[in-house]
C-alpha positions as CSV (number, residue, x, y, z in Angstrom):
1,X,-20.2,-17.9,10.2
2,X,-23.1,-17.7,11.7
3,X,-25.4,-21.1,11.7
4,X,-29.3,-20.3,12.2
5,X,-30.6,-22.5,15.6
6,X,-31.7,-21.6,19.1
7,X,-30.1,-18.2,19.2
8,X,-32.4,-17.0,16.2
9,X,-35.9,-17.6,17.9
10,X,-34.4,-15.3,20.6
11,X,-33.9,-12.1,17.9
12,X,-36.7,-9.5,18.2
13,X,-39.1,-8.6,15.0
14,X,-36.9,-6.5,13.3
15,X,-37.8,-4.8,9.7
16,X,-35.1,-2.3,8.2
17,X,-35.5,-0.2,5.4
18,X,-32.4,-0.9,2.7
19,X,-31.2,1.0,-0.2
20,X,-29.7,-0.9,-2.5
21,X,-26.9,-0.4,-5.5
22,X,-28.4,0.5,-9.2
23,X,-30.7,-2.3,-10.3
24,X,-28.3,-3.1,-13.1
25,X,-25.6,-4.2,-11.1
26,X,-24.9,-7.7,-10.8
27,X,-23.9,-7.2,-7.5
28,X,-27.2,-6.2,-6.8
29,X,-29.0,-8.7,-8.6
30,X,-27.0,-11.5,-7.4
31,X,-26.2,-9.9,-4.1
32,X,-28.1,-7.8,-2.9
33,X,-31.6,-9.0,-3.4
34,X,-30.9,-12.7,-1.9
35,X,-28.7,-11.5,0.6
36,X,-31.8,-9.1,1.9
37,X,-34.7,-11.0,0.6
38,X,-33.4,-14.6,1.6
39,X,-30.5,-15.3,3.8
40,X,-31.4,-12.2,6.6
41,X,-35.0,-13.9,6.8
42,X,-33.5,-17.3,6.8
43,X,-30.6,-16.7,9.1
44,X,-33.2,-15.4,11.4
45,X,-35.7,-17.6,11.3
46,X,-37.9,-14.8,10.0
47,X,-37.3,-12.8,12.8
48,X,-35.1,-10.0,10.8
49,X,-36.5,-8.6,7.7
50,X,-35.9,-5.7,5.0
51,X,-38.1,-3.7,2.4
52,X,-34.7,-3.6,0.0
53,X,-35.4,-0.9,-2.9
54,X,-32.2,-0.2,-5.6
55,X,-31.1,3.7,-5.8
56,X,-32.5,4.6,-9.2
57,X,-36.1,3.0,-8.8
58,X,-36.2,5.4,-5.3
59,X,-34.3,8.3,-8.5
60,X,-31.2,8.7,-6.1
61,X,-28.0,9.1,-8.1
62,X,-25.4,8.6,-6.0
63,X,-23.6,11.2,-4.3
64,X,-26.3,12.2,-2.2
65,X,-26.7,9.0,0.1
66,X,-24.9,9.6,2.7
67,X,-26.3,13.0,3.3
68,X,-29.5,11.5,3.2
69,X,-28.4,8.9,5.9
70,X,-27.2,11.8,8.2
71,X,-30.3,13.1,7.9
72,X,-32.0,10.1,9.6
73,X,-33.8,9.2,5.8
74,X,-32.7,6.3,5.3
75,X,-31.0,3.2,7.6
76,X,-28.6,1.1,6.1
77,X,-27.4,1.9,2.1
78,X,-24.5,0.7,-0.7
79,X,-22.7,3.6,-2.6
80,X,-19.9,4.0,-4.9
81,X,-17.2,5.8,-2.6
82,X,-15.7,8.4,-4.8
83,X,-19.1,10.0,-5.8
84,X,-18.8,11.6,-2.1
85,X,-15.9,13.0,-2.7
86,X,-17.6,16.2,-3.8
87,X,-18.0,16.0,0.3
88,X,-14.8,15.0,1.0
89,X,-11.4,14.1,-1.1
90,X,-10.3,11.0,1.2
91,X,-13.6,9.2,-0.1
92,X,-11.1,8.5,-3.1
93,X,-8.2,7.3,-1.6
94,X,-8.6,3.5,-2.3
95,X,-9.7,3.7,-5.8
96,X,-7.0,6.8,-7.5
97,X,-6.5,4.7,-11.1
98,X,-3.5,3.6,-12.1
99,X,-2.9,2.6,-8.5
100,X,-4.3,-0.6,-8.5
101,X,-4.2,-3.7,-11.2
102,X,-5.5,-6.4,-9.4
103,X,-8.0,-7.9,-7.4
104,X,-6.0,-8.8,-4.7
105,X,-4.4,-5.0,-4.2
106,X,-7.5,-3.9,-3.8
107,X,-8.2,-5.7,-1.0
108,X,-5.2,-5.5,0.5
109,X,-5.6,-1.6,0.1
110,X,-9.3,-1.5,0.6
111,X,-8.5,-3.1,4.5
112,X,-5.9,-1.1,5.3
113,X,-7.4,2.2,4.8
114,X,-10.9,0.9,6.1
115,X,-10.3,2.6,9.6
116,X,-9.8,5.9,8.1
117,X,-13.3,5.6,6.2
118,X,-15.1,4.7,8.9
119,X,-13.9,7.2,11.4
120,X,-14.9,10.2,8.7
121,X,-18.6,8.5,7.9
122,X,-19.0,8.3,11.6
123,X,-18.0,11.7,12.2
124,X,-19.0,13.5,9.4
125,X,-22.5,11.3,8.4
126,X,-22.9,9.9,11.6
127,X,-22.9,6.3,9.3
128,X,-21.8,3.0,10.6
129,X,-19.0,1.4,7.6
130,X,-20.1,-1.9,7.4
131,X,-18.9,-3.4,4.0
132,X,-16.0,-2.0,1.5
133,X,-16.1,-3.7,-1.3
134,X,-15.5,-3.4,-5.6
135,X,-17.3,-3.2,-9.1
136,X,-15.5,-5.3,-11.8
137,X,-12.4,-3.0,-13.1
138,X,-13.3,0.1,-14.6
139,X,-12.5,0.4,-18.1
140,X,-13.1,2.3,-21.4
141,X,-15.7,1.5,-23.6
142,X,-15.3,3.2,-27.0
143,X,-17.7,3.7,-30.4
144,X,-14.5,4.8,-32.2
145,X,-11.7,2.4,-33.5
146,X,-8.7,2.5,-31.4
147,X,-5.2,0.3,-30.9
148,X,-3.7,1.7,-27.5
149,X,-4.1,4.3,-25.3
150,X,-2.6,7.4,-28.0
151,X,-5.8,7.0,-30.0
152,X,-7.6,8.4,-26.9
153,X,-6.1,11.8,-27.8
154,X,-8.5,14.5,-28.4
155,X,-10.9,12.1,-27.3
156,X,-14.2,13.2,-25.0
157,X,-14.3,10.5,-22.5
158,X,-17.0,9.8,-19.3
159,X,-15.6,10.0,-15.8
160,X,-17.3,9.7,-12.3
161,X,-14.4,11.3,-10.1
162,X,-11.6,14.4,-10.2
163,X,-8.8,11.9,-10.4
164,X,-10.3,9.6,-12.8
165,X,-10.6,13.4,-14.9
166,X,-6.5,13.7,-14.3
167,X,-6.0,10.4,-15.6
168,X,-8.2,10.9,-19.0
169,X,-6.8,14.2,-19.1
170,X,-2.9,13.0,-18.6
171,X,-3.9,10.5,-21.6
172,X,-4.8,13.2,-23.8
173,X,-8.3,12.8,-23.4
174,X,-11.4,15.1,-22.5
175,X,-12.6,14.3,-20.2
176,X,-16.8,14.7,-19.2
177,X,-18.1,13.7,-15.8
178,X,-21.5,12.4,-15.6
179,X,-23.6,10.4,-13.7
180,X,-23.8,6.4,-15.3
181,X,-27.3,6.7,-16.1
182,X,-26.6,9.3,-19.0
183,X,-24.1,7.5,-20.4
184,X,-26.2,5.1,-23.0
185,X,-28.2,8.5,-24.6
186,X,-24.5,10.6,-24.7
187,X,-22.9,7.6,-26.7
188,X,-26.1,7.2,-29.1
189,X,-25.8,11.2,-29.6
190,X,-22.3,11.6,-30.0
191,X,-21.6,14.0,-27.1
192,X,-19.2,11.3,-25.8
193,X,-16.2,8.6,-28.0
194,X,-15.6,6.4,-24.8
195,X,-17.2,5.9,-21.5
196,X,-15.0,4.2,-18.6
197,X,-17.6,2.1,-16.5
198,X,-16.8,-1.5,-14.9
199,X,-16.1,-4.6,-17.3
200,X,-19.5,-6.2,-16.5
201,X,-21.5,-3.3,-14.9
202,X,-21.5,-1.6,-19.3
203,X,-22.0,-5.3,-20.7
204,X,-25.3,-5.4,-18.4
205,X,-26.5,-2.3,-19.4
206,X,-25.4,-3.2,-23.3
207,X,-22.7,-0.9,-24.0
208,X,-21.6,-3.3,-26.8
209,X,-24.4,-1.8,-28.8
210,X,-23.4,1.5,-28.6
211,X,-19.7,1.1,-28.4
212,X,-16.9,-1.2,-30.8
213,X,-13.9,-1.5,-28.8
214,X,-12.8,-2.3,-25.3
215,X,-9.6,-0.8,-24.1
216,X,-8.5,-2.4,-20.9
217,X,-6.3,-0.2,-19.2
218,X,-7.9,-0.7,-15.9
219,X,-9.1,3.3,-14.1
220,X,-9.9,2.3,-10.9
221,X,-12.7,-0.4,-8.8
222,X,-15.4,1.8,-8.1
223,X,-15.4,1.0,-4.6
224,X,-18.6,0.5,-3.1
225,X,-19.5,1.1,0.3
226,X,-21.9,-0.1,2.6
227,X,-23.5,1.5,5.9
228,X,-25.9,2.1,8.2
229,X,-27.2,5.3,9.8
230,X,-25.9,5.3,13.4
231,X,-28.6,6.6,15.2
232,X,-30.6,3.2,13.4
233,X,-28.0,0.7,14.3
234,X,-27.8,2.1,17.8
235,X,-31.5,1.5,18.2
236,X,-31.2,-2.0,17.2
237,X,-31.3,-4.7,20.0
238,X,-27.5,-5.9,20.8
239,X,-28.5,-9.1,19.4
240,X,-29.6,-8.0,16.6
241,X,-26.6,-6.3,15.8
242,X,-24.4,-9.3,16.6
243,X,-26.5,-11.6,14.0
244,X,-26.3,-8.6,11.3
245,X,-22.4,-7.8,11.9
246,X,-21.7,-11.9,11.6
247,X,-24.1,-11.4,8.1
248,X,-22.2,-9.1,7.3
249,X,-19.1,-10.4,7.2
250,X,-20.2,-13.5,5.1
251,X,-21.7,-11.0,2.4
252,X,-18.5,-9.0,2.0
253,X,-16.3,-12.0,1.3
254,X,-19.1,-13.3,-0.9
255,X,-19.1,-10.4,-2.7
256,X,-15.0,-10.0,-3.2
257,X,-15.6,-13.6,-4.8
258,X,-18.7,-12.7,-6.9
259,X,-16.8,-9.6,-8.4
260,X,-13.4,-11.6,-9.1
261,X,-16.0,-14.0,-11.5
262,X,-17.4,-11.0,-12.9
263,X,-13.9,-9.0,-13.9
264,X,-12.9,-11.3,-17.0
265,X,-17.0,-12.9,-17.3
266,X,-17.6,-8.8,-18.5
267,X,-15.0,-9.3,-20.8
268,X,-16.1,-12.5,-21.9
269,X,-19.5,-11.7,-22.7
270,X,-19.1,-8.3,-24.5
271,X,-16.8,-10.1,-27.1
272,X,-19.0,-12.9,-27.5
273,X,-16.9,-15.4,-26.0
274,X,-17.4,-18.3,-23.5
275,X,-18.2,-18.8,-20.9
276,X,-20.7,-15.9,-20.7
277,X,-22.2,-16.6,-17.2
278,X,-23.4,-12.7,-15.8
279,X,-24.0,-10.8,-18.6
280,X,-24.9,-10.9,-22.4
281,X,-23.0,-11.7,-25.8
282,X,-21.6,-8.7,-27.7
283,X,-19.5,-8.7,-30.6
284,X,-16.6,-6.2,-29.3
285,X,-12.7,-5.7,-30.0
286,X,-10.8,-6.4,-27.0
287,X,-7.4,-4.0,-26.8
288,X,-5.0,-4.6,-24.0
289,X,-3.0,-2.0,-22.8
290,X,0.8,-2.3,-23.8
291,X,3.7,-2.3,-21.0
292,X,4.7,1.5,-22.5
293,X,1.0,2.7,-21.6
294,X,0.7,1.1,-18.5
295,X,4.4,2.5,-17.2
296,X,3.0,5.8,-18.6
297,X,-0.6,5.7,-16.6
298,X,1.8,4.7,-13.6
299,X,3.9,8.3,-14.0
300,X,0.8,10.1,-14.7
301,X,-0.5,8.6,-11.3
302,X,3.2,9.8,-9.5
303,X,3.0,13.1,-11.1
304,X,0.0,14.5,-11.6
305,X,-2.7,12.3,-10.0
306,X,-1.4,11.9,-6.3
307,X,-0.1,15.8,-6.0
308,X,-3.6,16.7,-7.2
309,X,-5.3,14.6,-4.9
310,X,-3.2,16.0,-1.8
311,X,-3.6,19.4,-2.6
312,X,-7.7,18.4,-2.7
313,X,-6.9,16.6,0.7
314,X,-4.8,18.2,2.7
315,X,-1.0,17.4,4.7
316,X,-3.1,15.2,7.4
317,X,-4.8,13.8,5.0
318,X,-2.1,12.8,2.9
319,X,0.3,11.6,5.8
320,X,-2.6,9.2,6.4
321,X,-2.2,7.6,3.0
322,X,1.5,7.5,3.4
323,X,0.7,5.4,6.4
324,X,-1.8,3.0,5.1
325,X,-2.1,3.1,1.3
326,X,1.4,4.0,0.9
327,X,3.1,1.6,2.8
328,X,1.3,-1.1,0.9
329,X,2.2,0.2,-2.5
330,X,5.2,1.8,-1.8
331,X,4.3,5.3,-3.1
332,X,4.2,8.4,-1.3
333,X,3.0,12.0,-1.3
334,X,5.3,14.5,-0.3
335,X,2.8,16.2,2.3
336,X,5.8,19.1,3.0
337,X,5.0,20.6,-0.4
338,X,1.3,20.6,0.7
């Protein structure tokens, strides 16, 4: 890791203009903000410095940050990964659900198909990947009773992404794809039974007072991302990008470890049990998935899910996952039907 001394006085004054994550994500609140606000200054010796502003307060959504970052708008941003894929299916690769069940996988998965993100934001965005890294587990978050996953039938459940849709929709569900910020005011009206959002990420926001029950069949990580614009990190004195790059790496692996608390800690808190360290105390029913439901989200991800998403992406696409993802896993898509 980088230690702050001699080589920091030598950094030129350097200010960067950071967007930041939603402002009710603990991994902006407990990341972000002392990450930009405190260790960059520190580490620097006050040399390198940000104006850090969260995506809703600037009203950016989402999907439109790395457009906004090709344009030469803003520098360096965080995003959730598979709202681009609008742009581009391979922006959900690492996060299909049903694909992943732990932590650990993710990673795992997350590194090896880091090469193949970077080389399409760099292309495509002209962005620099710095960081890949995950929300708590994504899972549903229900205002009506439920024991396992066939009371989601007939269902209207809120999505984010097309496969996340094929999931819900191989579950017997309906599903309704909006953005996270409507998801509080659809619940209170009715126009939605369950929203799947991240174990801590719907405690924060207080889910538990619009919703009863938890279901825990985990949908996916929400991958984040983040970059900078390459025409801004080319401009950047060498050193300046050797201080940030060795910052960098300590944040990711700070984060990986901040999220892993916050997976069962959302849990925790929205059933009112302790230790409730991240988020606050609701008074939910926890249902875990059963081994029938989880072998049966694992054939809808063989069967529908992965076809789907090839189709969406393309035989070169696809023999990349075989590759990376695949291997991993061991699960394949058969790109000759593509």
């Amino acid at each position: 890791a980088w230690t702050a001394g001699a080589a920091a006085q030598d950094l030129p004054r350097t200010q960067l203009k950071v967007i930041g994550l939603q402002s009710h994500l603990n991994s902006h609140k407990s990341g972000e903000i002392p990450f930009w606000n405190e260790r960059v200054p520190n580490e620097s010796k006050g040399q390198v410095t940000a104006r850090l502003t969260a995506q809703d307060i600037h009203g950016l959504k989402g999907p439109e940050i790395l457009r906004l970052m090709r344009l030469g708008v803003i520098d360096f941003a965080s995003g959730v990964l598979s709202y681009m894929a609008g742009d581009n299916a391979e922006f959900e690769a690492i996060d299909l659900p049903g694909m992943s069940p732990n932590m650990a996988t993710t990673k795992r998965i997350s590194e090896a198909y880091k090469p193949v993100l970077n080389e399409i934001m760099e292309k495509t965005y002209g962005v620099k990947l710095l960081m890949l890294f995950p929300s708590p587990p994504q899972v549903f978050w229900c205002q009506v009773p439920l024991k396992g996953a066939d009371d989601l039938k007939g269902k209207k459940v809120r999505v984010f992404n097309k496969a996340m849709s094929d999931m819900v929709s191989g579950l017997g569900s309906t599903a309704v794809t909006m953005p996270f910020g409507e998801v509080t005011p659809s619940l209170e009206r009715k126009v939605i039974d369950c929203a799947i959002t991240g174990t801590l990420s719907g405690n924060t926001s207080k889910l538990f007072e619009v919703t009863s029950h938890m279901y825990t069949m985990y949908m996916g990580w929400s991958m984040h991302f983040h970059g900078a614009s390459l025409s801004s990190w080319n401009a950047l004195d060498p050193k300046v990008r050797d201080f940030l790059t060795k910052q960098f790496d300590w944040f990711n692996d700070r984060l990986w470890k901040v999220v892993a608390e916050e997976e069962q800690d959302g849990i925790d808190c929205s059933i009112g049990k302790d230790p409730c360290k991240y988020g606050y105390k609701g008074k939910m029913t926890l249902v875990n998935p059963s081994e029938v439901h989880l072998a049966k989200q694992k054939e809808i991800l063989q069967k529908a899910i992965l076809p789907d998403w090839g189709k969406r992406c393309g035989k070169a696409c696809s023999e990349k996952f075989n590759q990376t993802i695949g291997k991993i896993l061991s699960i394949s898509i058969d790109a000759s039907k593509l």
